[in-house]
ROKOL-622983 format. One line per field, with one value per residue: residue in one letter; z, x, y of N, C-alpha, C in turn. Coordinates in steps of 0.05 Angstrom, whole numbers. Layout:
N
rest = a; ... .
n_w = Z; ... .
n_u = X; ... .
n_v = Y; ... .
ca_w = Z; ... .
ca_u = X; ... .
ca_v = Y; ... .
c_w = Z; ... .
c_u = X; ... .
c_v = Y; ... .
This chain:
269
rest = x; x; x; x; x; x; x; x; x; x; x; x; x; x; x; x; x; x; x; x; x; x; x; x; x; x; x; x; x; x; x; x; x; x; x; x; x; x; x; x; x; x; x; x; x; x; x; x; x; x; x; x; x; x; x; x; x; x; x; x; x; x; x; x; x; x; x; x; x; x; x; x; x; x; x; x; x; x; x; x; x; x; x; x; x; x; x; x; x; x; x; x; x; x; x; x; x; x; x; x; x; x; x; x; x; x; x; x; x; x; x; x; x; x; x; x; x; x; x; x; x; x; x; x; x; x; x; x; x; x; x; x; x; x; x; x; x; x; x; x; x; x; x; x; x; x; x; x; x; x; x; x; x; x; x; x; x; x; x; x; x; x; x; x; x; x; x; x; x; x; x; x; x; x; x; x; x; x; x; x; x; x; x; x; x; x; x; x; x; x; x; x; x; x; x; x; x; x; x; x; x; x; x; x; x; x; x; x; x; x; x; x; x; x; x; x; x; x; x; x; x; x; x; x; x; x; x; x; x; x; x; x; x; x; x; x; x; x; x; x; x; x; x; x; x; x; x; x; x; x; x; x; x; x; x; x; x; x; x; x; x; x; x; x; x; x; x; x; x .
n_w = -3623; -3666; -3680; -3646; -3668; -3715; -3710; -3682; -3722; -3757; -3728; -3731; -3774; -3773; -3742; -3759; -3789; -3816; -3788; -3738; -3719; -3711; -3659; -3614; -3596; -3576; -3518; -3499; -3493; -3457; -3415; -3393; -3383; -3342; -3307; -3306; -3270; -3225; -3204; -3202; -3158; -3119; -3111; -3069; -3023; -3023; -3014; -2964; -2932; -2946; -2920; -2856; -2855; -2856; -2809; -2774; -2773; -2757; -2809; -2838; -2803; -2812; -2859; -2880; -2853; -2881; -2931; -2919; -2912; -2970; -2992; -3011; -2985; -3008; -3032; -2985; -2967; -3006; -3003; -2992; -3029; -3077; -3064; -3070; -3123; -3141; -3118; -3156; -3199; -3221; -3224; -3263; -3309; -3307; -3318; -3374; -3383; -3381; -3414; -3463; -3472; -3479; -3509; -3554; -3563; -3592; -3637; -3657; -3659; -3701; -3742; -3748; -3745; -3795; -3842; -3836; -3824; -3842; -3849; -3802; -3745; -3703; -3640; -3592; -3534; -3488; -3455; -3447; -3386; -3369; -3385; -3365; -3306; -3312; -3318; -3268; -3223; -3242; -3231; -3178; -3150; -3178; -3152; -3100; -3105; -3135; -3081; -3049; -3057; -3072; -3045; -3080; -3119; -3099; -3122; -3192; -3232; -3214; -3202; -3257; -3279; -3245; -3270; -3308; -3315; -3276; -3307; -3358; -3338; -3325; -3373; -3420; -3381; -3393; -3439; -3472; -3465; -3483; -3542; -3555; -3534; -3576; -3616; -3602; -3569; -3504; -3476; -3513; -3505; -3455; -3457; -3498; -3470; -3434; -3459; -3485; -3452; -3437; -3482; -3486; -3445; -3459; -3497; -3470; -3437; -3468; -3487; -3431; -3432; -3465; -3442; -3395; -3414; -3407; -3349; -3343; -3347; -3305; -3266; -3276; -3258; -3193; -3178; -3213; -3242; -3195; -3184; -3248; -3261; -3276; -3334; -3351; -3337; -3372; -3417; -3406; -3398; -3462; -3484; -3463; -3478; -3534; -3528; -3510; -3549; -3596; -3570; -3565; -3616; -3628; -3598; -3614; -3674; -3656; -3627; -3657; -3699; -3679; -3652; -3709; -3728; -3682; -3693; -3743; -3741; -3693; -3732; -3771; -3744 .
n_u = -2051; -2070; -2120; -2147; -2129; -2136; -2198; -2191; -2183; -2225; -2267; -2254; -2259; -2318; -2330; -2333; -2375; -2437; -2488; -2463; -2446; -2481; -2515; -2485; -2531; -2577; -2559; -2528; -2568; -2605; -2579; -2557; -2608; -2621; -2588; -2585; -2636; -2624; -2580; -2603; -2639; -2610; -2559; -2549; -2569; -2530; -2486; -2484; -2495; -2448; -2409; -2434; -2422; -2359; -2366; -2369; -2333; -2295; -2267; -2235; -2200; -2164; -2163; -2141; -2096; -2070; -2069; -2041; -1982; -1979; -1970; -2019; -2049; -2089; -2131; -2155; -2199; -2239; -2253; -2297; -2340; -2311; -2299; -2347; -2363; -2324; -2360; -2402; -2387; -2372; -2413; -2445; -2424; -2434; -2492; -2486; -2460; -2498; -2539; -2521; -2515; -2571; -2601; -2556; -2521; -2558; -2567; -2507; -2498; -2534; -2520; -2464; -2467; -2507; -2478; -2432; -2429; -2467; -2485; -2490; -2520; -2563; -2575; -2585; -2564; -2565; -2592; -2635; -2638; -2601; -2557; -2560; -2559; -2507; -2464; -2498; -2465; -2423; -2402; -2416; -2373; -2331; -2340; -2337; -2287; -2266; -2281; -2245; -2201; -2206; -2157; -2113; -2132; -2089; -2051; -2043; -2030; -2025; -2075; -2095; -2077; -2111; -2156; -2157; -2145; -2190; -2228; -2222; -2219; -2281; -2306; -2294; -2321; -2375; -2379; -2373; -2409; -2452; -2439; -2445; -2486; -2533; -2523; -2488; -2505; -2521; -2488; -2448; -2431; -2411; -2369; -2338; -2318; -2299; -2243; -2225; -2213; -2166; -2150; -2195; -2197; -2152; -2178; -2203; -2171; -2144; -2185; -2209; -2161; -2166; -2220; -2204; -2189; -2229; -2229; -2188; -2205; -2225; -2187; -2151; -2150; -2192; -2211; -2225; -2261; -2303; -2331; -2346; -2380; -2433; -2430; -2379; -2390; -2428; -2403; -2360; -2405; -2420; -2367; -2353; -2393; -2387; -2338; -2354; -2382; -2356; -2319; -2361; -2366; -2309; -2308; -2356; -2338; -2300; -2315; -2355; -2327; -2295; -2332; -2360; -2301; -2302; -2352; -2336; -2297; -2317; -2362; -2326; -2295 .
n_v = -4382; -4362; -4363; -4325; -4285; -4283; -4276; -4231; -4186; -4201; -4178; -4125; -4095; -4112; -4076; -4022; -4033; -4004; -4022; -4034; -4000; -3965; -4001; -3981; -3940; -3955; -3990; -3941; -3910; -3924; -3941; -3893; -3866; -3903; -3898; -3831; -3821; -3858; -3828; -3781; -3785; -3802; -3793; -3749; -3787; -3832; -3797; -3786; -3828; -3846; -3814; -3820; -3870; -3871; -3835; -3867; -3903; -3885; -3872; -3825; -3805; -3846; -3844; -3797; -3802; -3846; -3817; -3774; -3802; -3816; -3775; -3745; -3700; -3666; -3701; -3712; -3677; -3690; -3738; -3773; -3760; -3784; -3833; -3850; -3849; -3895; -3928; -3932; -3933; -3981; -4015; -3981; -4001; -4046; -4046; -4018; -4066; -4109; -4088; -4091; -4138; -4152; -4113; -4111; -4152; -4203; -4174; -4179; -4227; -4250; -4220; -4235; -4290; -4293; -4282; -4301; -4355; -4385; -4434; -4467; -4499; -4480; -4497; -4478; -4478; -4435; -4388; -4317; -4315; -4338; -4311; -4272; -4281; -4313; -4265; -4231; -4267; -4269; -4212; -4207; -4230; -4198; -4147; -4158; -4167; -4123; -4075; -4092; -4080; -4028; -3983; -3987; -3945; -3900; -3917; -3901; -3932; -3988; -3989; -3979; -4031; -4070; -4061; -4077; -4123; -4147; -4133; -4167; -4214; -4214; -4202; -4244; -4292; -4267; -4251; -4303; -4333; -4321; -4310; -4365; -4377; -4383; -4416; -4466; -4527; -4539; -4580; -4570; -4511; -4515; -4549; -4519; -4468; -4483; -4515; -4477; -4436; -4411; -4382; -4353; -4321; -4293; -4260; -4235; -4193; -4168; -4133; -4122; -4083; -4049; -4030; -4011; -3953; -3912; -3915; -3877; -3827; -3825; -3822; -3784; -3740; -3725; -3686; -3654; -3690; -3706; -3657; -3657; -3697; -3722; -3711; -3736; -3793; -3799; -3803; -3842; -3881; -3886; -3903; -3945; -3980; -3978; -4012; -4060; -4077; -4089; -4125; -4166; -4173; -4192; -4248; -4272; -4282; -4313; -4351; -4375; -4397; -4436; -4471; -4483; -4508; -4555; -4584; -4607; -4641; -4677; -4698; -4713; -4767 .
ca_w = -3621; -3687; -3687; -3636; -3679; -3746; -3699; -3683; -3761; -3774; -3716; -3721; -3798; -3769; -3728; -3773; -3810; -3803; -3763; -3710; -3703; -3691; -3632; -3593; -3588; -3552; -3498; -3479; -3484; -3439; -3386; -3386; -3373; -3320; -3277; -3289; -3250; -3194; -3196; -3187; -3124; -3098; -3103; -3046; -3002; -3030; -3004; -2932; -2924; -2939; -2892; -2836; -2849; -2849; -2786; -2752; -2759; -2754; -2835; -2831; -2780; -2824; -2894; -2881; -2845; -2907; -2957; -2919; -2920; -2997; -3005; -3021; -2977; -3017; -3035; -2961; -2974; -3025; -3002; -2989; -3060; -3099; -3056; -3081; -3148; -3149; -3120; -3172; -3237; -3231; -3227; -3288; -3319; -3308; -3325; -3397; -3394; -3386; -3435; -3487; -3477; -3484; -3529; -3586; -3576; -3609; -3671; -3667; -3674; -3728; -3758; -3749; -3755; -3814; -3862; -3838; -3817; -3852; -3842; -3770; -3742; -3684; -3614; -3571; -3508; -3468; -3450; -3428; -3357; -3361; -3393; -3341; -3284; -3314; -3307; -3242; -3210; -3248; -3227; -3155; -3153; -3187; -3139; -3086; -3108; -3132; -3068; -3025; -3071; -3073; -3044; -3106; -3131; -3099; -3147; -3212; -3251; -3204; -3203; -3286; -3278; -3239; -3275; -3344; -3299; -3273; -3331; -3376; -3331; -3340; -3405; -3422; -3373; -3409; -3477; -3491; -3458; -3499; -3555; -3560; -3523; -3591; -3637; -3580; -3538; -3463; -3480; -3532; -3491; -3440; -3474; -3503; -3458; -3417; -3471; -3505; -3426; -3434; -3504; -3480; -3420; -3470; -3501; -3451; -3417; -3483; -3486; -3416; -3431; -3475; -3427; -3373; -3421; -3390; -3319; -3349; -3338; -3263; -3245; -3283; -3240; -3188; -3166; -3237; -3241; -3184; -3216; -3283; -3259; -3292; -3360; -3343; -3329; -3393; -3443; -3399; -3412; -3489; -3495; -3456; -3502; -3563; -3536; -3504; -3583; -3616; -3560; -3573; -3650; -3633; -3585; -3634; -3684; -3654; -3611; -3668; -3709; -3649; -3658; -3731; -3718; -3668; -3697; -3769; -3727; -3691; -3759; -3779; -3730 .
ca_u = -2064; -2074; -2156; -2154; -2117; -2158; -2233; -2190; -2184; -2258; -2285; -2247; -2273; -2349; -2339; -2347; -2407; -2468; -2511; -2447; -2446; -2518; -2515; -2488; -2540; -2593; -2551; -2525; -2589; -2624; -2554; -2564; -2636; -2627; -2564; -2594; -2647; -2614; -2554; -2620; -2652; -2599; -2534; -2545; -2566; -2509; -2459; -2499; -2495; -2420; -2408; -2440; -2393; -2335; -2358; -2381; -2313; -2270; -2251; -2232; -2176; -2149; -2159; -2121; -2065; -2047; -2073; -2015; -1967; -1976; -1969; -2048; -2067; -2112; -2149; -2179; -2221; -2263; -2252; -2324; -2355; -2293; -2304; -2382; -2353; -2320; -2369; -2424; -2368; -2371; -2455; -2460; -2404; -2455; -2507; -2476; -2449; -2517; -2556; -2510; -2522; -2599; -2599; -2532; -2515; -2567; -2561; -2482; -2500; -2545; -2494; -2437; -2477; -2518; -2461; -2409; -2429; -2505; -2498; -2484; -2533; -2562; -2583; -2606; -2559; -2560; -2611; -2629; -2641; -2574; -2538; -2556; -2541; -2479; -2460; -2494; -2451; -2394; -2401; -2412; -2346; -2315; -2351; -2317; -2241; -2255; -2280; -2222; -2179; -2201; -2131; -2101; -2121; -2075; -2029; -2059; -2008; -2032; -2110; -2106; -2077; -2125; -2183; -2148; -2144; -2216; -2247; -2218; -2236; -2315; -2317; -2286; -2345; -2398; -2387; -2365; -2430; -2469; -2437; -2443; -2512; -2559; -2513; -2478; -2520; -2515; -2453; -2417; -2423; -2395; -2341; -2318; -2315; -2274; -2228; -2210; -2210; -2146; -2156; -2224; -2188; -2135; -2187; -2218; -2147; -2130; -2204; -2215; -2145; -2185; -2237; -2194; -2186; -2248; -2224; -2170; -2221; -2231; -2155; -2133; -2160; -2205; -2231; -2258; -2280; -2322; -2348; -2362; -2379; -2453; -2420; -2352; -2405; -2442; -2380; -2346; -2415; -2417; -2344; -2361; -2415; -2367; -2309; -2365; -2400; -2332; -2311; -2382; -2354; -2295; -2310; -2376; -2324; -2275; -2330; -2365; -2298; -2285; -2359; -2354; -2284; -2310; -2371; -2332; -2286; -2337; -2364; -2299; -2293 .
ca_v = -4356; -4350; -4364; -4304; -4256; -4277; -4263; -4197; -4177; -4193; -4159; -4091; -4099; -4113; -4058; -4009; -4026; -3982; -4034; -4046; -3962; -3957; -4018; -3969; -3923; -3967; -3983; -3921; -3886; -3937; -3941; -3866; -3862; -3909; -3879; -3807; -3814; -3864; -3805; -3758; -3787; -3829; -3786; -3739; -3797; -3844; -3786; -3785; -3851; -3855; -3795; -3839; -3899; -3850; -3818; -3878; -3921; -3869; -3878; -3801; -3806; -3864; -3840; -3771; -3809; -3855; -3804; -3762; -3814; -3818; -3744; -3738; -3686; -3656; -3715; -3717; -3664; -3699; -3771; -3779; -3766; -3798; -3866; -3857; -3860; -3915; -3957; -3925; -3935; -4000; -4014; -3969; -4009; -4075; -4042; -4028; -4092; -4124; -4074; -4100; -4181; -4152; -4099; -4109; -4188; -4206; -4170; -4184; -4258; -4240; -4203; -4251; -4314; -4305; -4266; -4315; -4376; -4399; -4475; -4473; -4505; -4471; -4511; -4462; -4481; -4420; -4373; -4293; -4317; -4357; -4292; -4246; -4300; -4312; -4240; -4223; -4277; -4253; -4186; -4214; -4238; -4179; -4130; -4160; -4160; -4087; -4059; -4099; -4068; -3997; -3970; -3985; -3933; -3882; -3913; -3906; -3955; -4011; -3988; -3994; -4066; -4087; -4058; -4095; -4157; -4162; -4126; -4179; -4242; -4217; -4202; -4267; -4303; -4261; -4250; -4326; -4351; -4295; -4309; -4384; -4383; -4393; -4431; -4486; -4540; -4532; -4588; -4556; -4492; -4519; -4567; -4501; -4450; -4502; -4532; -4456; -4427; -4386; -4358; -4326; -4304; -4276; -4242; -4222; -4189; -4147; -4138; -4108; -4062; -4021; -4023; -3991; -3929; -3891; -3911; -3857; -3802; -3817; -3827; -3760; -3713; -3730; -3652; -3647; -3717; -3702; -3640; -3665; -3724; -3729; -3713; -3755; -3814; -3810; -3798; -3860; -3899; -3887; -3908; -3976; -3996; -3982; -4020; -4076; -4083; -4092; -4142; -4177; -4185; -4216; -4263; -4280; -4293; -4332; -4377; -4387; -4419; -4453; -4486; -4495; -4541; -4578; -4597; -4614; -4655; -4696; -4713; -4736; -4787 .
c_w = -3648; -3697; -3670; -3658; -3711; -3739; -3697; -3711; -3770; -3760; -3714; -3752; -3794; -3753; -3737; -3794; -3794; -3782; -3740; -3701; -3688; -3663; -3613; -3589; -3574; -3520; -3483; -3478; -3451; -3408; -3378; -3372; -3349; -3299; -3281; -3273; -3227; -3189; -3186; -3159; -3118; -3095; -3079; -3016; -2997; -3015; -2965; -2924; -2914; -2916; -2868; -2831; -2844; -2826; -2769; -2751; -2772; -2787; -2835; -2830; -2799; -2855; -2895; -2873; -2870; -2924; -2946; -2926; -2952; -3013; -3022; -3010; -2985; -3023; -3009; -2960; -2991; -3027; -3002; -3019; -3071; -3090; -3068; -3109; -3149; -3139; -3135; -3200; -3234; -3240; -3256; -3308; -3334; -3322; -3365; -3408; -3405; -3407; -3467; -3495; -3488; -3509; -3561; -3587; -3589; -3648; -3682; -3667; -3691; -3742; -3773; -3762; -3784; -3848; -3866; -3832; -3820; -3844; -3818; -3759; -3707; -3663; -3594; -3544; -3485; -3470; -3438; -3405; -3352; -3372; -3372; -3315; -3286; -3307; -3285; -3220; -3210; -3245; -3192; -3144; -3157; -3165; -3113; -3084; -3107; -3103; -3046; -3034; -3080; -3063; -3065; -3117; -3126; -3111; -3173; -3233; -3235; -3200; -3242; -3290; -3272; -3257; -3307; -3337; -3293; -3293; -3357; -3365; -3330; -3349; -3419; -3416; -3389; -3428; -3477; -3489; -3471; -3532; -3569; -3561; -3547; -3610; -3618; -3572; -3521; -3464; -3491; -3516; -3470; -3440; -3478; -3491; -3440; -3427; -3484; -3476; -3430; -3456; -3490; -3463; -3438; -3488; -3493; -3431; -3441; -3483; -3463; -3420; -3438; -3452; -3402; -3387; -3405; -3358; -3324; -3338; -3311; -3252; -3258; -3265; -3227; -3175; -3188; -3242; -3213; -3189; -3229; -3279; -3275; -3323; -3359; -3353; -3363; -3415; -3437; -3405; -3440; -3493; -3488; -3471; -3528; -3557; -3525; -3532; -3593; -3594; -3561; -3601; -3640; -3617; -3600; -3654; -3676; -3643; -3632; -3694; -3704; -3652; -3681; -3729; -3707; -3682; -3726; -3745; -3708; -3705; -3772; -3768; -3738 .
c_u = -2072; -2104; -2154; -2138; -2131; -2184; -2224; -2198; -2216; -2271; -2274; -2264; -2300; -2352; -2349; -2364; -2436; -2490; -2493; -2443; -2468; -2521; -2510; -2501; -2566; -2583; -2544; -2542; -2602; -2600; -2566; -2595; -2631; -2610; -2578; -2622; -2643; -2595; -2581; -2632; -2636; -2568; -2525; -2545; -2540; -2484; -2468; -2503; -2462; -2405; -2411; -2419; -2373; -2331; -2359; -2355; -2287; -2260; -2236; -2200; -2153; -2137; -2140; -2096; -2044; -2050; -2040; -1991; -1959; -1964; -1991; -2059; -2095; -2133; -2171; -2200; -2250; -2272; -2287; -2342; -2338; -2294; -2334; -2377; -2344; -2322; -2390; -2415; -2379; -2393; -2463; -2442; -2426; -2472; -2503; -2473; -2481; -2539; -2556; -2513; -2549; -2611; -2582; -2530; -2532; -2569; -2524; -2489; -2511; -2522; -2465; -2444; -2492; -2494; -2449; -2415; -2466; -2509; -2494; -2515; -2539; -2587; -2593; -2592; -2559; -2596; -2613; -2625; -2611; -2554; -2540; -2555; -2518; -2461; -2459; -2474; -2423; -2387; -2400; -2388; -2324; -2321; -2334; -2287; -2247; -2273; -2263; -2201; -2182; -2170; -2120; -2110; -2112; -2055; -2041; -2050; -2021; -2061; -2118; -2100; -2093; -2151; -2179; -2159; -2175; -2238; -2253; -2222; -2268; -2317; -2307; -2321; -2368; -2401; -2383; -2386; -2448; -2461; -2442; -2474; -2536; -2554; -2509; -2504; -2504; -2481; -2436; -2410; -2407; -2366; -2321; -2310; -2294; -2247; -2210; -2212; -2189; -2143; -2182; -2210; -2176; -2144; -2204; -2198; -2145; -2164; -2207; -2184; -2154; -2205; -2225; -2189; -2207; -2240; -2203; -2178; -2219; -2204; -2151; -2136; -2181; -2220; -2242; -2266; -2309; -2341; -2366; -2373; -2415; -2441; -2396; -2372; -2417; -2418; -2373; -2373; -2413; -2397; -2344; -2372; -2406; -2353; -2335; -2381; -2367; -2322; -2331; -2375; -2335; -2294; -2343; -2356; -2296; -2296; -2339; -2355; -2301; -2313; -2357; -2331; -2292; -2320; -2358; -2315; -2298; -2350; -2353; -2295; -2322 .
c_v = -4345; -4351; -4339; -4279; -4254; -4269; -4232; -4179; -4173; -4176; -4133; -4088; -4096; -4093; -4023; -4009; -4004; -3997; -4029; -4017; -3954; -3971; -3999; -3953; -3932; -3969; -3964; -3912; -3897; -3939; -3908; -3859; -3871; -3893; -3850; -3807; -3832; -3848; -3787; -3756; -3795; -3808; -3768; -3761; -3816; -3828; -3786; -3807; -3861; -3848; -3808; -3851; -3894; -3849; -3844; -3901; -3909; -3870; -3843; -3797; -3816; -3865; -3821; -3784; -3826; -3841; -3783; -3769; -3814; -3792; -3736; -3729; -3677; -3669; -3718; -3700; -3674; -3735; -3779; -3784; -3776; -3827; -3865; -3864; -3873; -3931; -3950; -3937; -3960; -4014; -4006; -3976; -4041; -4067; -4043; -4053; -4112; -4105; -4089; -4132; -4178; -4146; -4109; -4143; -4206; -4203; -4179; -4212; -4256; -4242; -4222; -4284; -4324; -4298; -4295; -4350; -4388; -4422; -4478; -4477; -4495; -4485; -4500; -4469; -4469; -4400; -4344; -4298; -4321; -4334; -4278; -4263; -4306; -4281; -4223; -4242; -4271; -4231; -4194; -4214; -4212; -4156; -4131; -4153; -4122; -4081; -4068; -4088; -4034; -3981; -3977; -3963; -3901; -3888; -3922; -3929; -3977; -4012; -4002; -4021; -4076; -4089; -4077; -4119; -4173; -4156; -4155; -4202; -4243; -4208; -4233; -4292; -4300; -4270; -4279; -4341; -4335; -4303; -4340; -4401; -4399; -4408; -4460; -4502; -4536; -4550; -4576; -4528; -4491; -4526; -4531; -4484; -4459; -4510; -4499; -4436; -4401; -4374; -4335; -4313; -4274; -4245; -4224; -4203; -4165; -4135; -4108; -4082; -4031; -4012; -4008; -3957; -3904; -3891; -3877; -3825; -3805; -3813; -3801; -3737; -3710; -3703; -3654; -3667; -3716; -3682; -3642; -3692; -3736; -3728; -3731; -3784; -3825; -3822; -3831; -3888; -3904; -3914; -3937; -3984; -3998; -4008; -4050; -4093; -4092; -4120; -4165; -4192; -4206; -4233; -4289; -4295; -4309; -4356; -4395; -4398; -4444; -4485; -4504; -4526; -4556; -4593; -4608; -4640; -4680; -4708; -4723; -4766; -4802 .
């Protein structure tokens, strides 16, 4: 573990340079642009839709009886817009996620590749198409668990595990195929992503922890999370695109180690 804890070192280091501060201000402007106006047209029908599904299989009846059980009366009152939120979080979570493969991973290979690593010889194995297919499939996947797993979070201790858990198996997916994409061939990208599997994970697990910090906002208090929830939304975008650029670094700097060895190592032989 010690190549993951020396990519840690450089990328909290690359994280405050003045280019890696600015990165985040493309993405969130352009996440924001987009959710406020699908929150503008879409959030009244989004709640009149849910309403429906509520009324039409009995969810109602069922939600108040275990929200009672739990001792979450009060929550039945607002069950309707707080389930809209957290199937909206996660969308504007992707959305971030994929701004940042578009927008910042680029310049963080820049950044990382030309400072640190000049002779690396870059192959071109991956591609935009193949970044944002890798993602929407991996978000596919993730979309599922979290909405079979929405009751978790009437216990918030077992909602932030999970969100560590699946946060940090796609960011792992992403970033390491993002990060490898313009240096790697299609083999080495593969070879590695396969052969260093449970480091990425690993950093993709401490990784997504941070990234559960903004879930923090929604579980603290879900009357003024619904509320504030246009300002809640943005603040909780920002803070994604920070902790999504700094996790960009170190996954840039550890892949592209990881690369370096290899490829000295194959020349050996």
């Amino acid at each position: 573990m010690k190549a993951v804890l020396n990519a840690y070192g450089r990328a909290l280091l690359s994280q405050f340079h003045g280019k890696m501060l600015l990165l985040s201000v493309a993405p969130s402007l352009l996440s924001l642009a987009v959710w406020a106006a699908a929150l503008y047209f879409g959030w009244q029908p989004l709640l009149d839709w849910m309403q429906g599904i509520f009324i039409e299989h009995e969810l109602y009846h069922y939600s108040s009886s275990w929200l009672a059980q739990l001792g979450l009366t009060a929550v039945k009152t607002i069950i309707v817009p707080l389930a809209a939120i957290l199937a909206v979080v996660p969308l504007m979570i992707l959305t971030a996620l994929i701004f940042i493969g578009v927008a910042a991973m680029p310049a963080i290979v820049r950044h990382v590749g030309g400072r640190h690593y000049p002779q690396l010889e870059m192959k071109k194995g991956g591609s935009l198409a193949g970044s944002v297919g890798v993602a929407l499939c991996g978000f596919a996947i993730f979309a599922v668990v979290w909405v079979a797993t929405l009751p978790l979070y009437a216990f918030p201790p077992a909602a932030l595990a999970l969100q560590v858990f699946l946060w940090g198996w796609l960011t792992a997916r992403v970033m390491a195929y993002d990060a490898l994409s313009d240096y790697a061939s299609a083999e080495e990208l593969a070879q590695l992503r396969r052969e260093h599997r449970w480091r990425l994970i690993a950093i993709g697990i401490v990784s997504g922890a941070a990234g559960a910090v903004p879930g923090v906002v929604w579980l603290a208090g879900t009357a003024i999370a619904i509320v504030m929830f246009p300002f809640l939304a943005a603040i909780s975008i920002w803070l994604y695109v920070l902790i999504f650029i700094f996790t960009g670094l170190w996954f840039q700097y550890y892949c592209l180690e990881a690369l370096a060895k290899q490829r000295s190592l194959t020349k050996g032989e």
